[in-house]
C-alpha positions in Angstrom: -25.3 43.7 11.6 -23.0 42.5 14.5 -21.4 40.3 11.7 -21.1 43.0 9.3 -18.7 45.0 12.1 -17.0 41.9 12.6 -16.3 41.0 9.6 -15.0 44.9 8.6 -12.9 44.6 11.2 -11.4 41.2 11.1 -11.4 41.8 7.4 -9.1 45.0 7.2 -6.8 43.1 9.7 -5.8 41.2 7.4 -6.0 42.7 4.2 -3.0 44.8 3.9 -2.3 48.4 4.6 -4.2 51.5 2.7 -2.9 54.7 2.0 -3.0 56.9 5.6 -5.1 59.8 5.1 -5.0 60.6 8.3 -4.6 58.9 11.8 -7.5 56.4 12.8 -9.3 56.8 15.9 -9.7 55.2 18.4 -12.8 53.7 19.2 -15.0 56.1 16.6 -17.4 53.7 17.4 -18.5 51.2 19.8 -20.0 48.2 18.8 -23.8 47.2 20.8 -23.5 44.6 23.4 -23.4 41.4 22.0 -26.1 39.1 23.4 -24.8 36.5 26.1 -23.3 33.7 24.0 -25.5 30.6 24.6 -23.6 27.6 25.5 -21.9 25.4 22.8 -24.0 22.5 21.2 -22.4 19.3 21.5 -20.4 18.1 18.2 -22.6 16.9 16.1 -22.0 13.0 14.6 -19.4 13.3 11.7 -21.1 10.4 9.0 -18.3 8.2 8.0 -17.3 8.1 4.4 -19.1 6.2 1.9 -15.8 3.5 2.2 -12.4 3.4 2.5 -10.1 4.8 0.3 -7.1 2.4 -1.3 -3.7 3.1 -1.2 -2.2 1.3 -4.5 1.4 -0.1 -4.3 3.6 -2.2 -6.2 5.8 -4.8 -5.0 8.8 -5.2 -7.4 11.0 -9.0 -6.3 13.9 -10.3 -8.5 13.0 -13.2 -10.1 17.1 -14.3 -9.9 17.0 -14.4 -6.1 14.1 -16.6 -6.8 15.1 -19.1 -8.6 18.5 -18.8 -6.9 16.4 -20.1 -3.3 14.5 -22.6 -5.3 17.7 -23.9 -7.1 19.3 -24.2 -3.3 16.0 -26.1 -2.1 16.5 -29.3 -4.9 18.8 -31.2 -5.7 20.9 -31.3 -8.8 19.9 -35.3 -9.1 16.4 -35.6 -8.9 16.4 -40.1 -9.2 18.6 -42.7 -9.5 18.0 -46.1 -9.1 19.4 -49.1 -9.9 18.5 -52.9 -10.6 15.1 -51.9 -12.1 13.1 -55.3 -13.5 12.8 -54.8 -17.4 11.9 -58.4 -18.3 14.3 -60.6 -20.8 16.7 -58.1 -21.0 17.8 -57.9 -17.6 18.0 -55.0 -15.4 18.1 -51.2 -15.4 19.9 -48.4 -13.6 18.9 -44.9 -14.3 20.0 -41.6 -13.0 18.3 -38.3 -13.7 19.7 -34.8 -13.2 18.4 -31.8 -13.5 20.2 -28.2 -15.2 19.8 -25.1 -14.2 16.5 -23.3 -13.3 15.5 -20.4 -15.5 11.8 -18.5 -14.1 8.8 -16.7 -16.2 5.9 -14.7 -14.9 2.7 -16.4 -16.9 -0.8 -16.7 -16.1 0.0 -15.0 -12.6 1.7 -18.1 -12.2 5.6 -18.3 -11.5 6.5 -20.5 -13.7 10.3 -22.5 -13.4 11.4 -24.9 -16.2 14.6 -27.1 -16.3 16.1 -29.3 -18.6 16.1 -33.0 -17.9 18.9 -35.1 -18.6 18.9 -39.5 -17.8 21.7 -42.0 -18.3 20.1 -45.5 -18.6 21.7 -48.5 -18.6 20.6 -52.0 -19.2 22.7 -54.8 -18.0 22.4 -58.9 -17.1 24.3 -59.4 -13.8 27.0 -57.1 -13.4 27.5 -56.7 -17.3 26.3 -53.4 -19.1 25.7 -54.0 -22.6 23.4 -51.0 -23.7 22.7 -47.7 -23.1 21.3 -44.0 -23.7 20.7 -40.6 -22.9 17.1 -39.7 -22.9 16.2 -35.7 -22.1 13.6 -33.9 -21.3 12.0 -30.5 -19.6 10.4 -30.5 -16.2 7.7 -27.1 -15.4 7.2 -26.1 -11.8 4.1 -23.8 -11.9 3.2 -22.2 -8.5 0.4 -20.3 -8.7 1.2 -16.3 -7.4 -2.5 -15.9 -6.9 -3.1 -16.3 -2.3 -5.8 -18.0 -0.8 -7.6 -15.8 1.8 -5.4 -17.5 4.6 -2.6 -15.2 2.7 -0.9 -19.1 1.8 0.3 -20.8 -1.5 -1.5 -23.3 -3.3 0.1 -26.1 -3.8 2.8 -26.5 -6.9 2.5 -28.0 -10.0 5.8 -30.2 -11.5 5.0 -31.5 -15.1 7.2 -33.1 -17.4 7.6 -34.4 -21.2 10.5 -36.0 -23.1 12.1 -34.3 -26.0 14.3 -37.3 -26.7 13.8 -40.8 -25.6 15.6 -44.1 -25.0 15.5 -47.7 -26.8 18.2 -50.3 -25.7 19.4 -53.0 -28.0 18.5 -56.5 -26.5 19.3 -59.7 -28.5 22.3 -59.0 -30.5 20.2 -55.7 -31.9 17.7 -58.6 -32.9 15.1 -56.7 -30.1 14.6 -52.9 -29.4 12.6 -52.1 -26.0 11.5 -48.2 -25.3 12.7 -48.3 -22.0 11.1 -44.6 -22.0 8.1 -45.6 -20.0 10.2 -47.1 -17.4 12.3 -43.6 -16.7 9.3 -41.6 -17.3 7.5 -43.5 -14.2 10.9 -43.3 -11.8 10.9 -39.3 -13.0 7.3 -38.8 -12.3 7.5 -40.7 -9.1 10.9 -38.3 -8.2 9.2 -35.0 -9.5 6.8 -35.0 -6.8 9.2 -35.2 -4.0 10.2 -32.0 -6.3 6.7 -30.2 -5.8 7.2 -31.0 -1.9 10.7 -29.5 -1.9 9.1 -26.0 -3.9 6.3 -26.0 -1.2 8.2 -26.6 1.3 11.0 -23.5 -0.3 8.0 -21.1 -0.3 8.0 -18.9 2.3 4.9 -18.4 5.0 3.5 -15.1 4.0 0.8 -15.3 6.7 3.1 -13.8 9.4 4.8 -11.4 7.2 1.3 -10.4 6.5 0.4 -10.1 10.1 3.5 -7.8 10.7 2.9 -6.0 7.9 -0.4 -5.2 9.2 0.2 -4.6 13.0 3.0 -1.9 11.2 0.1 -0.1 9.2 -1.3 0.2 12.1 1.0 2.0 14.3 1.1 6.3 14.3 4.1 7.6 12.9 5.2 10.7 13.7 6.3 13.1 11.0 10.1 15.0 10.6 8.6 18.2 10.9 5.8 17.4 13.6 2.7 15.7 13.4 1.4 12.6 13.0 0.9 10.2 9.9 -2.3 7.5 10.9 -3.3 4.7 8.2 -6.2 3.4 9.5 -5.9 0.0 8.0 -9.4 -2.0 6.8 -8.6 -4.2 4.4 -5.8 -6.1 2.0 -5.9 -7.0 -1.7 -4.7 -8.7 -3.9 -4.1 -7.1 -7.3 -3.0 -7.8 -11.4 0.5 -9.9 -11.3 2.9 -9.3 -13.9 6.5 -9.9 -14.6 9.4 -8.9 -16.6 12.7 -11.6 -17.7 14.2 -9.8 -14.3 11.1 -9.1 -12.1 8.4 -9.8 -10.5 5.5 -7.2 -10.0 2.6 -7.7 -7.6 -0.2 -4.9 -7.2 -1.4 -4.6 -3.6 -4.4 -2.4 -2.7 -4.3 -1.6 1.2 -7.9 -0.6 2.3 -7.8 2.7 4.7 -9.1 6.0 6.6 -5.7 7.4 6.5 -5.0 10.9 8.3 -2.4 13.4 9.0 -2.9 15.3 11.8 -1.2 18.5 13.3 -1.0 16.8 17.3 1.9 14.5 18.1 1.3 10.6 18.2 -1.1 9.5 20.4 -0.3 6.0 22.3 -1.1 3.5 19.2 -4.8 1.3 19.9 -4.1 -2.3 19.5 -4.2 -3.2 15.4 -7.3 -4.9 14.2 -7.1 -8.3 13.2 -6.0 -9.4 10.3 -8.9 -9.8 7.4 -8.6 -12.2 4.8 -6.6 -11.5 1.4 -9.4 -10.4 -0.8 -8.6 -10.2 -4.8 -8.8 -7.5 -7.2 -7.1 -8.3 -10.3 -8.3 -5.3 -12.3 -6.9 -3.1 -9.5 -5.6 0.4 -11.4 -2.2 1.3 -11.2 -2.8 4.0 -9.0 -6.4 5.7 -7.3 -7.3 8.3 -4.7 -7.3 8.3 -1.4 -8.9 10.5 0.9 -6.8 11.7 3.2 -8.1 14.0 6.2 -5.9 16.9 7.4 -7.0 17.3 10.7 -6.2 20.1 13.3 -7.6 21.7 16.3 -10.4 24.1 15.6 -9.2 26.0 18.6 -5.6 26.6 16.5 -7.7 29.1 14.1 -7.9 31.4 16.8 -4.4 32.2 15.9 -5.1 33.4 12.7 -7.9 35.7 13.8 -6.5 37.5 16.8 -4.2 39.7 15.1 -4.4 43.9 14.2 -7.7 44.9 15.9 -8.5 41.6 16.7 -7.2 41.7 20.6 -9.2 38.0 21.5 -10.3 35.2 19.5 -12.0 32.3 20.6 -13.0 29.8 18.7 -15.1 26.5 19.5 -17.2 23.9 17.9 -20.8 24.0 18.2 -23.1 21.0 16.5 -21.2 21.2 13.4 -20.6 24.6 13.2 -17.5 26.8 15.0 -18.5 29.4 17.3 -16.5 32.2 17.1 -16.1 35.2 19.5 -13.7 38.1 19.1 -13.1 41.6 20.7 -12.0 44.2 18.7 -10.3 48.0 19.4 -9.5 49.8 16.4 -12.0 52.3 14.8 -14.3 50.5 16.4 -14.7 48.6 19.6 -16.4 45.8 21.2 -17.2 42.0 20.9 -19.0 39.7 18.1 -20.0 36.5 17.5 -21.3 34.4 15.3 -21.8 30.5 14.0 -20.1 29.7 10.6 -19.4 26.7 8.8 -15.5 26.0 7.9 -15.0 25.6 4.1 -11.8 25.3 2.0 -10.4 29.0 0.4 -10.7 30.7 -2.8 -6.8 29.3 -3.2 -7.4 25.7 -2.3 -4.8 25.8 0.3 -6.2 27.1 3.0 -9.3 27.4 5.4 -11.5 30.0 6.4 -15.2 30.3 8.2 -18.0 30.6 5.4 -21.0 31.6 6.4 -24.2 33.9 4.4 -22.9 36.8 6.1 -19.6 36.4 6.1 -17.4 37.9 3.9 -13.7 38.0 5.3 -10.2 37.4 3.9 -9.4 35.4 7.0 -7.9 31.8 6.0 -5.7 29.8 8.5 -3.9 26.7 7.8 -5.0 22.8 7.8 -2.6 20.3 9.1 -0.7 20.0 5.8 -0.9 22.8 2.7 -2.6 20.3 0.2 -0.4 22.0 -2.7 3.0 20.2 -0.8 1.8 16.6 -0.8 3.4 15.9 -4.1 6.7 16.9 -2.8 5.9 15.9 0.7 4.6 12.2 0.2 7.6 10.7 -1.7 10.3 12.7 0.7 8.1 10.3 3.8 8.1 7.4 1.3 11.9 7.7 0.5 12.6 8.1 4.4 11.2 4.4 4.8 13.8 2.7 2.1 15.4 0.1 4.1 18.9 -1.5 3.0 17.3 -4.4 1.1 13.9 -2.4 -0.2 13.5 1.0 -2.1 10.3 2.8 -1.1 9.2 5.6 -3.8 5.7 7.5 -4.2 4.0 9.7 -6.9 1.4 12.0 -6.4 -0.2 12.7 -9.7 -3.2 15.3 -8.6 -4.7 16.4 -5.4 -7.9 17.8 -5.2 -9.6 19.2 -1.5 -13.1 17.8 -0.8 -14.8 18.4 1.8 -14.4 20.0 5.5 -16.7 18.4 8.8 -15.9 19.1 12.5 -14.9 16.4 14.7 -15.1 16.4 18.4 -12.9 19.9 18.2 -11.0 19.1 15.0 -10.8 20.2 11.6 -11.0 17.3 9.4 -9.9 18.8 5.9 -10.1 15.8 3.5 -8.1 16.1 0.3 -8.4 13.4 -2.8 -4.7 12.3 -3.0 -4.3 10.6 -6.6 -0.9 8.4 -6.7 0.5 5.2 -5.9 4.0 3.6 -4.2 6.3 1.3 -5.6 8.6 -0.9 -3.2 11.6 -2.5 -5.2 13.6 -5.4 -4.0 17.6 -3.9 -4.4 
């Protein structure tokens, strides 16, 4: 019964104004004494979610400034030699040049071809008396797929001739396919090629471990607050590629929060886990994200009208709230009551058998603003040489706990980012 004058009373202080008959009184009633409150129970342990969630993005690279640093790393003649032994018909100088470099996404492989193009000459002493122009196409392939160390494997070089070389010998009496000859001086040059790619291809270890020592910082919000990933794990996702890009699906493994408090001094980041893969990774999934604010901070939202004091703590892993009234009626209540999402989905009020009230206060964030909230903080972090967008495509509120004097209003936050090299 103390709950139902509560709840009356706390209700109608919120709910609007009704036609004045007359003047209330004051005090009509006055509520019994209220028990002495027993002390609060101590926070009851929160069990951690099932797993992390996994924040989806998508890593969009030109594939021109690719081939552009590759093109920089070799040379445009890949051999030459001269004086090479070819039996009776004297000696052989060769040179071998390579075109340009044109790049394909295949296999989850980058894949860089280039046309081949020899000048072969045989000659006795320092006479030249035959020649030709054999070509061919050299593949790179460097497979996109990491190792666990977050490193390359090494890179593949293959090549083939599309046209190949005979020299005259004898008065034309004698043709010899010098094409084995160049093929052997280009596969011998191709893999000082493969070094030069490996070597080209940057160490993504450290970028990794910056990357990760970044997720791992607080940021505060624009408005107030406090954005907390909670970095587990990294993935690897589906690569895929366009004539101009380069598209790489990362899956970032997290207990990510926002909370209501400024930035607490950051804990040092975990260590870096090995790359794990995932290469039927979705295009986007949900995270759950908990809104977490003060339990005390409800208070607010209570003591208001007849409400003159509100108090409200956590007890095991229910609140405890306590409230003195003066209106009609007079006195104090309390009572234990779980906190539960609203009717509206937005906000947060105390649920409990008895408790019928149109009380709600506010989590950290109003769930209904993420998808206009999360790509505002995403296009905030663009940088001069990456884009940063974000798409929410649903949100839906799960479930509320208490933690250690918190709110922890999780939300399922359905949506992915996309970083684009400019």
């Amino acid at each position: 019964m103390r709950w139902a004058a509560l709840l009356f009373l706390v209700g109608t202080a919120c709910g609007g104004e009704s036609p004045k008959a007359s003047e209330p009184v004051l005090c009509r009633t006055t509520l019994p004494p209220k028990p002495p409150l027993a002390a609060p129970l101590p926070p009851a342990p929160v069990p951690p979610p099932a797993g992390p969630s996994r924040v989806v993005a998508q890593a969009e690279l030109k594939l021109a400034s690719i081939v552009k640093e590759l093109e920089g790393k070799v040379a445009p003649r890949i051999a030459e030699q001269r004086g090479r032994p070819i039996g009776a018909a004297g000696q052989l100088n060769v040179v071998v040049d390579r075109g340009p470099f044109s790049a394909a996404v295949e296999n989850d492989a980058l894949v860089v071809r280039t046309d081949v193009r020899a000048r072969a000459e045989a000659c006795k002493g320092s006479s030249c008396y035959a020649s030709c122009a054999p070509e061919g196409r050299a593949t790179a392939t460097v497979s996109l797929r990491l190792g666990p160390d977050y490193r390359f494997a090494p890179s593949k070089v293959a090549f083939a001739f599309t046209k190949g070389c005979e020299v005259k010998v004898l008065g034309g009496f004698l043709r010899i396919d010098v094409t084995p000859t160049i093929a052997a001086e280009v596969q011998s040059a191709l893999r000082r090629v493969e070094q030069q790619i490996d070597a080209s291809l940057p160490p993504l270890k450290p970028r990794a471990e910056k990357l990760w020592a970044e997720l791992a910082k607080p940021r505060p919000l624009p408005l107030g607050g406090c954005a907390i990933v909670n970095p587990r794990g990294l993935a690897q996702g589906p690569i895929a590629g366009t004539p101009e890009l380069l598209a790489v699906r990362i899956g970032v493994s997290a207990y990510p929060e926002v909370r209501s408090q400024p930035c607490e001094p950051a804990a040092p980041a975990p260590p870096l886990p090995p790359l794990a893969q995932e290469p039927a990774m979705p295009e986007e999934d949900d995270v759950l994200l908990g809104l977490v604010s003060p339990l005390a901070s409800a208070a607010g939202a209570i003591q208001n009208g007849p409400v003159t004091r509100a108090a409200v703590v956590q007890s095991g892993a229910q609140a405890q709230v306590d409230v003195t009234v003066r209106g009609e009626s007079c006195g104090d209540a309390a009572a234990l009551a779980n906190v539960a999402w609203a009717d509206d989905r937005r906000s947060l009020h105390f649920d409990a058998p008895e408790v019928v009230t149109k009380q709600t206060f506010a989590p950290a964030i109003d769930p209904s603003a993420l998808p206009s909230v999360v790509p505002a903080l995403a296009a905030a972090a663009t940088e001069p040489g990456v884009a940063v967008s974000a798409k929410v495509s649903a949100v839906k509120p799960k479930v509320v706990v208490l933690r250690g004097g918190d709110v922890v209003a999780s939300v399922a936050v359905r949506g992915n980012l996309t970083l684009t090299e400019r």
